[in-house]
VOPAGU-2260 file (C-alpha; in pm, 1 decimal, decimal comma):
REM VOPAGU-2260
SITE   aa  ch    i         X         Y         Z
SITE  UNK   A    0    2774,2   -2302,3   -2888,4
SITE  UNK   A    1    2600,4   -2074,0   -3118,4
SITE  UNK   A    2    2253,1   -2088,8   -2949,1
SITE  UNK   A    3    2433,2   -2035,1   -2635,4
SITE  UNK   A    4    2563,4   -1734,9   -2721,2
SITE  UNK   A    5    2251,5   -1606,9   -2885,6
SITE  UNK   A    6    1991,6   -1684,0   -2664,1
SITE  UNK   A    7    2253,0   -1494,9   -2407,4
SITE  UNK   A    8    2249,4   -1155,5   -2622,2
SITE  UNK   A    9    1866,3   -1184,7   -2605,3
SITE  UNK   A   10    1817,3   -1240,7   -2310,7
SITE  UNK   A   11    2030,9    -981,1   -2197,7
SITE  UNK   A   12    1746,0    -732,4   -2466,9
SITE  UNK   A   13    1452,1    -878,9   -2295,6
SITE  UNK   A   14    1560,9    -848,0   -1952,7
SITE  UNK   A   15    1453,5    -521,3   -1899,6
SITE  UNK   A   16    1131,8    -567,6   -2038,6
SITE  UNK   A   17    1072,8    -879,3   -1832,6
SITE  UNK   A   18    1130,9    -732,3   -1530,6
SITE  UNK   A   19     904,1    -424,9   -1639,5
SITE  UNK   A   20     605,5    -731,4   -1733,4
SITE  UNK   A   21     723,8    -878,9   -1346,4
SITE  UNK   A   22     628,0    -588,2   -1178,3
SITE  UNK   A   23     322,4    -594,8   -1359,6
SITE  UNK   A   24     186,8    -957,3   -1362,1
SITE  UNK   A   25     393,9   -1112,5   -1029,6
SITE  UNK   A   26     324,2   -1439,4   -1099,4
SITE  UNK   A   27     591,9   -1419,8   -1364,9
SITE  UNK   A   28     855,8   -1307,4   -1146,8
SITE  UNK   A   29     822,4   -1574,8    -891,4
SITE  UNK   A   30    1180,2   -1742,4    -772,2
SITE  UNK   A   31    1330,3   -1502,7   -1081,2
SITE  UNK   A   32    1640,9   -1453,1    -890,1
SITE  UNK   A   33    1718,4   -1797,3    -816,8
SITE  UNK   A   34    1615,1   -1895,8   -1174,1
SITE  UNK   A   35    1899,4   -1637,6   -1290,1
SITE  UNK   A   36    2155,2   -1871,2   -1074,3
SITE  UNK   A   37    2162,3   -1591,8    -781,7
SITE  UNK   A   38    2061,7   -1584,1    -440,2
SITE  UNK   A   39    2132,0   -1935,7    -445,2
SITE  UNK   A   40    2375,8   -1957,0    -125,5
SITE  UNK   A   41    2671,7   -2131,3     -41,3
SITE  UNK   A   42    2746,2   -2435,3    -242,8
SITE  UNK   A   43    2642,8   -2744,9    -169,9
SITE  UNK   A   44    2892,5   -3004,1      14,9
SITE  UNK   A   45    2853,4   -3316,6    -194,0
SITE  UNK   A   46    2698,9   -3439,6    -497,5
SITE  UNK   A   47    2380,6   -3407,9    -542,9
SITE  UNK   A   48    2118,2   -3573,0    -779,6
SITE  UNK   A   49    1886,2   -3322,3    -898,4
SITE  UNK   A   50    1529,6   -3360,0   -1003,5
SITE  UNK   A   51    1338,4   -3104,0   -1236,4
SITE  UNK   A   52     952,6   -3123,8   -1214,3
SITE  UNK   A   53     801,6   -2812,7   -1378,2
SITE  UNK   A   54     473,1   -2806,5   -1198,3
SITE  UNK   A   55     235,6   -2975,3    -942,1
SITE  UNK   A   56     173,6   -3260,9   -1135,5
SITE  UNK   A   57     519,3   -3324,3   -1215,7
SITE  UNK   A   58     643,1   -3319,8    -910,1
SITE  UNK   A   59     315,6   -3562,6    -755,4
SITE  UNK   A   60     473,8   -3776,5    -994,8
SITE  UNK   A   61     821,2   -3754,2    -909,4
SITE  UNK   A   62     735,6   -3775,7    -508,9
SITE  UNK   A   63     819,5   -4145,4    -444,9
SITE  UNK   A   64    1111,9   -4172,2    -693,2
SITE  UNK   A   65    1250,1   -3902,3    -494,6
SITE  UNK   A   66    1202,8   -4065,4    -180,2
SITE  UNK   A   67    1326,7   -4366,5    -274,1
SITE  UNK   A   68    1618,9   -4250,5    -439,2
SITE  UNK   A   69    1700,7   -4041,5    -123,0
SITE  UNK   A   70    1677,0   -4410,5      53,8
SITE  UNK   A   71    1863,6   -4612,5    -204,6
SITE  UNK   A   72    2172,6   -4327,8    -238,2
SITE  UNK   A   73    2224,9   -4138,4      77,7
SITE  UNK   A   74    2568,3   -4015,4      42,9
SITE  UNK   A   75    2392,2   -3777,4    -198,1
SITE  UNK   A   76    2223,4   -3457,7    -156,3
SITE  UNK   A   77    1889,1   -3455,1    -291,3
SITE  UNK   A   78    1801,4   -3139,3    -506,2
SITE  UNK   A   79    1443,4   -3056,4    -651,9
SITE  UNK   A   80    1387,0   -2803,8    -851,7
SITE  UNK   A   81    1082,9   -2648,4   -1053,0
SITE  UNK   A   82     940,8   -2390,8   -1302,3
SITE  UNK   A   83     656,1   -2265,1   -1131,1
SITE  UNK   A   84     555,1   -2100,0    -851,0
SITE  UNK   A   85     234,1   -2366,4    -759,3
SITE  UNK   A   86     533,7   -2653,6    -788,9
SITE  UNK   A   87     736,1   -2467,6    -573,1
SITE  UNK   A   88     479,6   -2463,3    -310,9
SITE  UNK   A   89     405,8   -2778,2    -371,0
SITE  UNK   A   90     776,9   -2962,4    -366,1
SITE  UNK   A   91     799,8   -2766,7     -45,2
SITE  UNK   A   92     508,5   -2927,4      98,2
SITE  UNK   A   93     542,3   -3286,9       5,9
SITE  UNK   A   94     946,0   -3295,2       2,4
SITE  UNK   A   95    1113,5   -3051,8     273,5
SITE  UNK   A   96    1161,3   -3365,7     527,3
SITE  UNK   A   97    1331,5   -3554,0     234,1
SITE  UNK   A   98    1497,3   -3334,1     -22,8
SITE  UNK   A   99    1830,9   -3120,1     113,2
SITE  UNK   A  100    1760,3   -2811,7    -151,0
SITE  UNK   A  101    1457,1   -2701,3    -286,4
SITE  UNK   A  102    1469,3   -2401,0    -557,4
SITE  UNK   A  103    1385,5   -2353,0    -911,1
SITE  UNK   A  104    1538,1   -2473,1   -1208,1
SITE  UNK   A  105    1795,8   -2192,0   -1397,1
SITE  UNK   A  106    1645,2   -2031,2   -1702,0
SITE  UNK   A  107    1795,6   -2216,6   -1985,6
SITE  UNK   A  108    2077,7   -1937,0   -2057,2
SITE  UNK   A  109    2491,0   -2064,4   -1968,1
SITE  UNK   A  110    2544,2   -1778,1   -1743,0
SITE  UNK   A  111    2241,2   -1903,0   -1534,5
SITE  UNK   A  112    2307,0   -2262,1   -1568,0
SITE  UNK   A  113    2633,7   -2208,7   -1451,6
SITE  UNK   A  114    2568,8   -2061,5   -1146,0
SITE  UNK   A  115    2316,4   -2329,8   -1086,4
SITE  UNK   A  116    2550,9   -2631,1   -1157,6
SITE  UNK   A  117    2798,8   -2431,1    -884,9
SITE  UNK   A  118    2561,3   -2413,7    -648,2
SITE  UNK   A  119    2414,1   -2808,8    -629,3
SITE  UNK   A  120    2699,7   -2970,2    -805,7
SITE  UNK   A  121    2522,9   -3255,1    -966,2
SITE  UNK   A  122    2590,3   -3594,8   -1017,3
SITE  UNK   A  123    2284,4   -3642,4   -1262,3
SITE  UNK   A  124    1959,7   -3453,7   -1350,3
SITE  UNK   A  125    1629,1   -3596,1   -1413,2
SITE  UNK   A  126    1410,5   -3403,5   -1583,3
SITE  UNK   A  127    1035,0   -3489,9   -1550,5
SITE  UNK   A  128     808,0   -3577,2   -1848,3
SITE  UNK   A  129     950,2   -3407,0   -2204,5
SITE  UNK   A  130    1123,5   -3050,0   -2127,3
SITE  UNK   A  131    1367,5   -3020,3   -2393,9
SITE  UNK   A  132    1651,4   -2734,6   -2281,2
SITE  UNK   A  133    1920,1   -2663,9   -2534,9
SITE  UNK   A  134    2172,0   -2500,5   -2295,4
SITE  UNK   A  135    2073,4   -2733,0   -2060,5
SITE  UNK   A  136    2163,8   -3004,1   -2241,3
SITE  UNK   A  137    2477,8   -2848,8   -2369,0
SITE  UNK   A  138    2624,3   -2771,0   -2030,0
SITE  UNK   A  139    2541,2   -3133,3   -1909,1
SITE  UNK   A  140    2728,5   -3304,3   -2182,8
SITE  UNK   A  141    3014,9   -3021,6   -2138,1
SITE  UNK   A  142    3070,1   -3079,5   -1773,9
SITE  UNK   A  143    3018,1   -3483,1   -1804,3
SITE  UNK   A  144    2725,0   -3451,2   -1611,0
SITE  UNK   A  145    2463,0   -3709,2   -1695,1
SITE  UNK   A  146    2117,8   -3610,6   -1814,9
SITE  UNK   A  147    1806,4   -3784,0   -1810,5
SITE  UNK   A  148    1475,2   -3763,8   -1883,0
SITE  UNK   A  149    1185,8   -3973,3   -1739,5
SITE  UNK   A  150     822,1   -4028,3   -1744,7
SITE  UNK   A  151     865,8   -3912,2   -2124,6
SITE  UNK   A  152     584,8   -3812,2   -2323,5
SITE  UNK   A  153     475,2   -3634,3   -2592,9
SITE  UNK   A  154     121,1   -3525,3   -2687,5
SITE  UNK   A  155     -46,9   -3538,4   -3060,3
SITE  UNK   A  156     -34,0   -3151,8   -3027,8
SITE  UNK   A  157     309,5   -3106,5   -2931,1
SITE  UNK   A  158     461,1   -3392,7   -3173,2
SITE  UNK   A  159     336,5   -3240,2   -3445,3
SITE  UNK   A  160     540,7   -2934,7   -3382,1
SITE  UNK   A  161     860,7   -3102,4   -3302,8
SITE  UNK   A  162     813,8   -3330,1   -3620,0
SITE  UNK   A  163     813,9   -2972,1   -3843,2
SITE  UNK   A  164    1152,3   -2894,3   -3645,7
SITE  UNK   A  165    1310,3   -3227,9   -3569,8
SITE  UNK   A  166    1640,6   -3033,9   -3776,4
SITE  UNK   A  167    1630,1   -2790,3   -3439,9
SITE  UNK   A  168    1571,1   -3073,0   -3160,5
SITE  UNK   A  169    1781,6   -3341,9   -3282,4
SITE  UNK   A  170    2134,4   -3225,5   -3176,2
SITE  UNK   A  171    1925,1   -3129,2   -2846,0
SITE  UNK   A  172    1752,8   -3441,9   -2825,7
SITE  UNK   A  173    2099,8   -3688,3   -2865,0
SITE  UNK   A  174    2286,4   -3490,2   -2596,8
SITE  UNK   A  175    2071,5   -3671,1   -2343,9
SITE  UNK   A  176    2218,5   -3945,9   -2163,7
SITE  UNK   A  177    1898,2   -4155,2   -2141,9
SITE  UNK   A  178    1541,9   -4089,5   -2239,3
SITE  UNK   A  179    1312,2   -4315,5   -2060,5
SITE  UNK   A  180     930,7   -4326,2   -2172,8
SITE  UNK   A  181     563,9   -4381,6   -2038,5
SITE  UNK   A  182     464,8   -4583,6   -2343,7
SITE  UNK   A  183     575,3   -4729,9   -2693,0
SITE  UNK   A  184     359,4   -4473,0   -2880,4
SITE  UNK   A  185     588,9   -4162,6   -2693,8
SITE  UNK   A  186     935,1   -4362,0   -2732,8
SITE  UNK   A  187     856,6   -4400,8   -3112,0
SITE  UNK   A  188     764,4   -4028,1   -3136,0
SITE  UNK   A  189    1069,6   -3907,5   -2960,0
SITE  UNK   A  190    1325,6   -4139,0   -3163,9
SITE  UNK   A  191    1117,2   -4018,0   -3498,4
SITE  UNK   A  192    1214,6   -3647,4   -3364,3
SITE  UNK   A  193    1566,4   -3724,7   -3341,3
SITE  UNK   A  194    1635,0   -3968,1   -2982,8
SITE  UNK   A  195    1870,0   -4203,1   -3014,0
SITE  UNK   A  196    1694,4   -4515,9   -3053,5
SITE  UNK   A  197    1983,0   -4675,3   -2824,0
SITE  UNK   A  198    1935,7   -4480,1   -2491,4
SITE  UNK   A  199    1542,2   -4418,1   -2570,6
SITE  UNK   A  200    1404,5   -4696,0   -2365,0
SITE  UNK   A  201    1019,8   -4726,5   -2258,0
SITE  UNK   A  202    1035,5   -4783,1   -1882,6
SITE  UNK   A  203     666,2   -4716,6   -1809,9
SITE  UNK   A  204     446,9   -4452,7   -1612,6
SITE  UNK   A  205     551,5   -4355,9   -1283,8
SITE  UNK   A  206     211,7   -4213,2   -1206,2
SITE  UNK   A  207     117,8   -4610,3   -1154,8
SITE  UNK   A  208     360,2   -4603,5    -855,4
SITE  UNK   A  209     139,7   -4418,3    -611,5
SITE  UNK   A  210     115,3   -4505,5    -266,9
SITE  UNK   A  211    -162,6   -4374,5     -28,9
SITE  UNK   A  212     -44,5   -4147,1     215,2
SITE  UNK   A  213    -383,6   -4021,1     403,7
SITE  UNK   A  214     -63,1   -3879,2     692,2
SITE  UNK   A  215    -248,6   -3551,4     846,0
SITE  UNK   A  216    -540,0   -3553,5     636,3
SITE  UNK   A  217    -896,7   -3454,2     783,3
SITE  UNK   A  218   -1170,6   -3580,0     597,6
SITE  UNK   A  219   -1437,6   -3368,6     550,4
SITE  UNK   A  220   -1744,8   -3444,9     770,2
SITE  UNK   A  221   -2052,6   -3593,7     620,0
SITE  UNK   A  222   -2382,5   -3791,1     736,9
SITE  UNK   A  223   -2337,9   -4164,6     686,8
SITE  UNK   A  224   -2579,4   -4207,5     345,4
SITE  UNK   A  225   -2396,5   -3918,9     244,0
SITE  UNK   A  226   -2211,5   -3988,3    -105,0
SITE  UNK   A  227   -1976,7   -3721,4    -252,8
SITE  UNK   A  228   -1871,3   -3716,0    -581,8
SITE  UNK   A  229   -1543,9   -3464,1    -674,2
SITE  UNK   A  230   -1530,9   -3264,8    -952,3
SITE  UNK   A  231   -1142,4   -3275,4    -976,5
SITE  UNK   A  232    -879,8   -2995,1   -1158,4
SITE  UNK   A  233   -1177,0   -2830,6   -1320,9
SITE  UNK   A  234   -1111,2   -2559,2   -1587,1
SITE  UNK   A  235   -1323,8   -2254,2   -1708,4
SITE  UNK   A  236   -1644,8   -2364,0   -1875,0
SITE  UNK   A  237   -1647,5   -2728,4   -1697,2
SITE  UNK   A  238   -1773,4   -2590,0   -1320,4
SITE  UNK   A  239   -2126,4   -2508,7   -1526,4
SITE  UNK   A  240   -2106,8   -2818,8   -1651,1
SITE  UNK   A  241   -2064,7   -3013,5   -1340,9
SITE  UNK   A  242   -2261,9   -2759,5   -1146,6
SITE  UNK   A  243   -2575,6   -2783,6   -1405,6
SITE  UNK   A  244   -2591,7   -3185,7   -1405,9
SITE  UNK   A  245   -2508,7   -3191,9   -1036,9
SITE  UNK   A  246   -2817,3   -2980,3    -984,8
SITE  UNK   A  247   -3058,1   -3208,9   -1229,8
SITE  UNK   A  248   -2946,1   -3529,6   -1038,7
SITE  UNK   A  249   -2983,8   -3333,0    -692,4
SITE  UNK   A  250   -3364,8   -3277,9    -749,2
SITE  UNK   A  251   -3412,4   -3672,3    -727,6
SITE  UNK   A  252   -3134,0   -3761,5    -483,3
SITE  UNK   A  253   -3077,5   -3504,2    -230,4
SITE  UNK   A  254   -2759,7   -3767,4      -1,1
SITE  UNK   A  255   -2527,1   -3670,1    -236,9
SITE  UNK   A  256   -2257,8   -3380,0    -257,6
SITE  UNK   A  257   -2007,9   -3240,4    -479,3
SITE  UNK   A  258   -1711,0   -3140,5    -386,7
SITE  UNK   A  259   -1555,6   -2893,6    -697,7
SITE  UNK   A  260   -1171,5   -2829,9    -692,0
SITE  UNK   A  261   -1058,9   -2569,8    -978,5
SITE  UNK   A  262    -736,3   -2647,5   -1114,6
SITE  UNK   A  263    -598,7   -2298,7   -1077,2
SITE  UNK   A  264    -651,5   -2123,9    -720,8
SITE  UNK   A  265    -728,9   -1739,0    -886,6
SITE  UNK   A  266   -1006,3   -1901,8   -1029,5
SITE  UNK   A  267   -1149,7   -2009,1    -641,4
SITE  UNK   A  268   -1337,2   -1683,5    -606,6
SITE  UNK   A  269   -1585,8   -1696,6    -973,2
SITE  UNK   A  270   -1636,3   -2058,9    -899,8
SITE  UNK   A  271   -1772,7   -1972,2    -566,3
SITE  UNK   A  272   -1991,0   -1731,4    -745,9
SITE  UNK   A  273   -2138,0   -1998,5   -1004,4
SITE  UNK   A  274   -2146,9   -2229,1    -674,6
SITE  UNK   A  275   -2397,4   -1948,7    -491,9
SITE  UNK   A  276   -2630,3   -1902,3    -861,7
SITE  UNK   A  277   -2725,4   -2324,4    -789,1
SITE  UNK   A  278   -2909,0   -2157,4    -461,9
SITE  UNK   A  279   -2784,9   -2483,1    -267,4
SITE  UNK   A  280   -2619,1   -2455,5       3,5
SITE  UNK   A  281   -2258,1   -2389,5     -56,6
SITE  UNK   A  282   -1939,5   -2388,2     171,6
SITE  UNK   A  283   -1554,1   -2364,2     185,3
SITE  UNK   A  284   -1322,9   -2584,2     268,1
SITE  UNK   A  285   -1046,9   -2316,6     396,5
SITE  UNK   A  286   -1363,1   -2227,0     646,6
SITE  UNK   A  287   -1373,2   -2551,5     739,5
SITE  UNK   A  288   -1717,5   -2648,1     635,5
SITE  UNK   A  289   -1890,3   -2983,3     629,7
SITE  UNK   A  290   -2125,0   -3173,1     400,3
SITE  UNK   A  291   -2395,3   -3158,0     707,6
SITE  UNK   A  292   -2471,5   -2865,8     645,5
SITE  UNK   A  293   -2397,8   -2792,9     279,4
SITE  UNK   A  294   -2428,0   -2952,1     -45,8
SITE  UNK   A  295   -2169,6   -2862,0    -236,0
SITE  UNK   A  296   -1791,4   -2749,2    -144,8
SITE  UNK   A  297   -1549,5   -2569,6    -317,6
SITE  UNK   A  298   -1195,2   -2722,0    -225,2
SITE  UNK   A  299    -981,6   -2353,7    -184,4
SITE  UNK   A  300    -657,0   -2509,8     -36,2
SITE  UNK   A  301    -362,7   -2626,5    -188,6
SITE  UNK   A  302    -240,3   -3002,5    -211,2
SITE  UNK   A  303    -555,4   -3211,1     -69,6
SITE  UNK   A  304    -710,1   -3274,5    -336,0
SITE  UNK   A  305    -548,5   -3594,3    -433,7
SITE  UNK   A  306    -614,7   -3681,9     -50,4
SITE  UNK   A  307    -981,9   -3535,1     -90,0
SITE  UNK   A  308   -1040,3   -3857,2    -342,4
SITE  UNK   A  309   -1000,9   -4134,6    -111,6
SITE  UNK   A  310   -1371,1   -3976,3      57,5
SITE  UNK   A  311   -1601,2   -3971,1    -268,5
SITE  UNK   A  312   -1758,9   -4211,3    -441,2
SITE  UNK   A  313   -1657,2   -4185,4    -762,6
SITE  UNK   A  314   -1477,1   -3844,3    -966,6
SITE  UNK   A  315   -1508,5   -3638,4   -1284,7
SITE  UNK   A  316   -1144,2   -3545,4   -1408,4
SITE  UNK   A  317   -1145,9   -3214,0   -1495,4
SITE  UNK   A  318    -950,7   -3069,8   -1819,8
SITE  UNK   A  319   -1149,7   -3319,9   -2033,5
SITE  UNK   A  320   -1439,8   -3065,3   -2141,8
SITE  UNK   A  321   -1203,3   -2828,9   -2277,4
SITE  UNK   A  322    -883,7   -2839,8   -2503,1
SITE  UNK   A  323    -662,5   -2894,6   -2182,8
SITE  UNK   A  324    -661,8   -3247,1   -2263,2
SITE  UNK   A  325    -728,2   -3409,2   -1918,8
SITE  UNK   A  326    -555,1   -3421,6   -1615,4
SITE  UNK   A  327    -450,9   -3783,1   -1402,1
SITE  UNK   A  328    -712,2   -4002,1   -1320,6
SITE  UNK   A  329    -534,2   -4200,0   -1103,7
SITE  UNK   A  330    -555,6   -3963,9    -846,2
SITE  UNK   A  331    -859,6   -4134,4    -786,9
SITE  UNK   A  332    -837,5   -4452,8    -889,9
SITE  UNK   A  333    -567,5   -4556,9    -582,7
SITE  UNK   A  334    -852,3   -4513,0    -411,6
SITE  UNK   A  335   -1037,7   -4779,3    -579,1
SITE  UNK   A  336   -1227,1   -4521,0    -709,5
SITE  UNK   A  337   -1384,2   -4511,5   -1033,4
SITE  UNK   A  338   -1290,5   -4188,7   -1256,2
SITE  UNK   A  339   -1531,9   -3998,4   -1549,9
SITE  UNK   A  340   -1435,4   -3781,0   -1810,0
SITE  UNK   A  341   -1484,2   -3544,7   -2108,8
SITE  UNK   A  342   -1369,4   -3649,6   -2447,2
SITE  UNK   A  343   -1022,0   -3426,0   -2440,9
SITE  UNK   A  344    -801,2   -3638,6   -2265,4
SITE  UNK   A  345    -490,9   -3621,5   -2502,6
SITE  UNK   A  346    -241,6   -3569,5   -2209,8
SITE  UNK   A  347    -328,0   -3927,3   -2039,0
SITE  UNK   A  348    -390,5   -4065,2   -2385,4
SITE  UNK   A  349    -204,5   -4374,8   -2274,3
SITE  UNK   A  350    -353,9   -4378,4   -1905,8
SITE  UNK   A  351    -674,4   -4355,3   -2052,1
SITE  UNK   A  352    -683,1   -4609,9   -2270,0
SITE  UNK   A  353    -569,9   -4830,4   -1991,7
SITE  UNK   A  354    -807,0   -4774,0   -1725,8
SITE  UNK   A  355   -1138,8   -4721,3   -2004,8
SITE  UNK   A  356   -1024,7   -5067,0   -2141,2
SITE  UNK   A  357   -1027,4   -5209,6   -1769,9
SITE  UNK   A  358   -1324,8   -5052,6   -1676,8
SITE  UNK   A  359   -1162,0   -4813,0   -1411,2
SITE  UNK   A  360   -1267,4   -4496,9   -1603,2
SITE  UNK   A  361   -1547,6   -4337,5   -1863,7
SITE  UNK   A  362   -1497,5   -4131,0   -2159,9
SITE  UNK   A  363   -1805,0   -3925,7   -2182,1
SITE  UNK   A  364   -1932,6   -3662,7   -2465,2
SITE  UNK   A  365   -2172,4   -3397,3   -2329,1
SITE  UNK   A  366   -2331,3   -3312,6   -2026,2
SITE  UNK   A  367   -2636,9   -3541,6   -2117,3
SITE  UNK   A  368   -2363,7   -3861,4   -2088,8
SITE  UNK   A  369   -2223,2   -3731,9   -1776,2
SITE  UNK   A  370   -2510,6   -3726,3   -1618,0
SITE  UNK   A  371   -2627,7   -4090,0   -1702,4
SITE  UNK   A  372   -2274,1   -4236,6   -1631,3
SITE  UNK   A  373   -2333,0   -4066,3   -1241,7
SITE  UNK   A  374   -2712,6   -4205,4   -1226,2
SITE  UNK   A  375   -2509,8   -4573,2   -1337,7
SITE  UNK   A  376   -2235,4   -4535,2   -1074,7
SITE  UNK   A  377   -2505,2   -4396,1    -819,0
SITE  UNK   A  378   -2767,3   -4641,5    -878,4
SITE  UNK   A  379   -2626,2   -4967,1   -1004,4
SITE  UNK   A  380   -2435,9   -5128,5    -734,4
SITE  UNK   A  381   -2297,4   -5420,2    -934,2
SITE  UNK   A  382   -2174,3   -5191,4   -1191,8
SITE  UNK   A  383   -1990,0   -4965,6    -923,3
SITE  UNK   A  384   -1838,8   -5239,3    -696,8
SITE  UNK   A  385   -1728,8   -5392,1   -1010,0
SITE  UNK   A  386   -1609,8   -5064,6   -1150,9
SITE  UNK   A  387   -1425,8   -5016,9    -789,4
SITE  UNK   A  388   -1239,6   -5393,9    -817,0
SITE  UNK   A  389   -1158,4   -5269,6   -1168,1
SITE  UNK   A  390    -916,9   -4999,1   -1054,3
SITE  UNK   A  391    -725,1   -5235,7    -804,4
SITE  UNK   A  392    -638,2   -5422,2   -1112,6
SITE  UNK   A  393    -515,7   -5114,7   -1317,6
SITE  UNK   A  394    -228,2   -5052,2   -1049,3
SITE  UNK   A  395    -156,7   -5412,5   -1023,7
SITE  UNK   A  396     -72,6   -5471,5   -1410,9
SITE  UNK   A  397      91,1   -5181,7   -1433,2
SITE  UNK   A  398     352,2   -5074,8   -1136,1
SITE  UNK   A  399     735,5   -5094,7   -1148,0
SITE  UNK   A  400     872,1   -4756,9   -1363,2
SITE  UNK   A  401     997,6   -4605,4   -1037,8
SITE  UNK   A  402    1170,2   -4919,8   -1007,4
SITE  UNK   A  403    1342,3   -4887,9   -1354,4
SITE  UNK   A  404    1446,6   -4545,8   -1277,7
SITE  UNK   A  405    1605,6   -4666,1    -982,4
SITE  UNK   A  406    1821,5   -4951,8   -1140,6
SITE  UNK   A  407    1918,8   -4661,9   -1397,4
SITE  UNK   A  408    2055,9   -4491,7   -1125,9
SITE  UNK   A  409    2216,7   -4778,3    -939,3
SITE  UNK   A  410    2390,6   -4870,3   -1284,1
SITE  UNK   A  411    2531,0   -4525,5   -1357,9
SITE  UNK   A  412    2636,3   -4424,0    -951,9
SITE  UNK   A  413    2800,4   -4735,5    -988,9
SITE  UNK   A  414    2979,0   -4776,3   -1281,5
């Protein structure tokens, strides 16, 4: 394959220079050995089906398929891989007790993927959401192994880019075995880039499939008129936001707290700092402080936050202030709680529309509408119990796509 080789010779250019950048910026050199296809160990003793989540959210998403596919196909290993240091961490936390290997996925160069497929020797991958690998891809339909992806999406943004070079991800695109879907709107966007139409099915959003797992959690301790609202995956420019309307609606209703979880963890320390400027009184949760004696708390651990939801009231989903485009609001709303956001919210376009149209969730514009929609939720309690009911229904209209992906599975292990 002419990419193949290509990308190789390039890689082999830019090694050095990565390396050099490693040294500098660690974060970028995180699991770069095993990513290479060394350090890897011995290989593995049986099939395995491997799973590919690039990040936290992927792999929250992939967390029950994974455990039920572990159920439904034991005389495979289990093997679940990501991109990023943050999923690493994360698979590792959620998926040690159920998964037999846990590494990251091989940079998309042969040499690499090669080592990789020696290592796990896989059965099928499933690749989380839309990551489109060309050697990847190659080396699957090569070695007969079958390649999936699930949970497909595709943004505005990113569609547009693909359309321009559909020439490019077509071959890429009909080496998949399967592509499975969230919605109609992705499925047609994916077949206009090149999917075949015939194994580019829409088997719906796994992120519906959540089950409440509260296992080891400890709530934060509050008064009992206490009523915290979470400011969820925040991004730079939303904590002043949040922190500024939090502050006008404190002045007239002093029971309730904010809890305010950035989405990245470097950022922990100058949210803190805007935190302190609100002069209220401000705590940690890695120091194990309580709402009793503070009013707002910045969430500095890793992997409670979508635990941290079933305790507030109601939640802003952060992301949606910003050109992020949103992160998942139902997070929250297995809680039966009711989710607001900013007007960027392109990632979940399809969740979104879903939960707004049931009432489960707000779009709002500007700070001004935030801070009305949290006076309604706070002070209306017909509107909030009814907004509460309303996300029960989301998950019951929607469920089944880990269900799907199992029969998938069940239909190719056993044909």
């Amino acid at each position: 394959m002419i990419y193949g080789f290509i990308s190789t010779i390039l890689f082999i250019i830019v090694l050095p220079f990565w390396i050099l950048i490693s040294l500098l910026n660690p974060k970028l050199g995180y699991g770069f050995t095993e990513k290479l296809g060394f350090n890897l160990g011995k290989p593995l003793d049986k099939k395995s089906i491997v799973f590919y989540g690039v990040s936290v959210g992927e792999v929250l998403a992939l967390q029950n398929l994974i455990t039920e596919t572990k159920k439904q196909f034991p005389d495979f290993n289990i093997v679940v891989t990501t991109g990023t240091k943050t999923g690493q961490e994360m698979a590792k936390k959620k998926l040690t007790e159920i998964a037999d290997y846990i590494t990251y996925f091989p940079f998309d160069f042969p040499f690499c993927i090669n080592n990789f497929f020696k290592k796990v020797n896989p059965k099928v991958i499933i690749i989380a959401e839309t990551e489109l690998w060309p050697n990847i891809a190659y080396c699957s339909k090569k070695n007969n192994i079958p390649l999936y992806i699930v949970n497909g999406r595709m943004s505005d943004r990113t569609y547009g880019s693909y359309k321009k070079l559909s020439f490019f991800f077509k071959p890429i695109l009909q080496k998949y075995t399967k592509i499975l879907t969230q919605s109609e709107t992705d499925n047609n966007k994916l077949i206009s880039i090149g999917a075949n139409p015939e194994t580019t099915n829409i088997m719906g959003n796994l992120k519906f499939d959540i089950n409440i797992n509260l296992d080891n959690f400890s709530p934060i301790e509050k008064n009992d008129n206490d009523k915290i609202i979470i400011a969820g995956s925040t991004h730079s420019g939303e904590d002043e936001i949040i922190l500024s309307a939090f502050e006008e609606i404190y002045k007239s209703n002093q029971n309730i707290k904010l809890l305010i979880a950035p989405r990245h963890p470097e950022r922990n320390n100058s949210v803190f700092e805007l935190c302190k400027n609100t002069r209220l009184r401000i705590g940690k949760r890695s120091n194990k402080d309580n709402f009793i004696n503070n009013d707002i708390i910045l969430l500095d651990t890793l992997g409670e936050l979508s635990k941290m939801y079933s305790i507030c009231e109601f939640a802003f989903i952060g992301g949606s202030f910003n050109k992020t485009g949103g992160h998942n609001p139902l997070e929250a709303n297995i809680f039966n709680k009711p989710v607001i956001s900013g007007p960027s919210t392109n990632n979940f376009k399809d969740i979104y529309a879903i939960i707004t149209r049931n009432n489960a969730g707000v779009i709002v514009k500007n700070k001004e509408e935030l801070i009305m929609q949290i006076n309604k939720l706070l002070k209306d309690k017909e509107y909030y119990k009814n907004a509460c009911d309303d996300c029960k229904l989301v998950f019951e209209q929607n469920k089944g796509a880990m269900h799907f992906v199992i029969n998938e599975l069940k239909e190719l292990i056993n044909s």
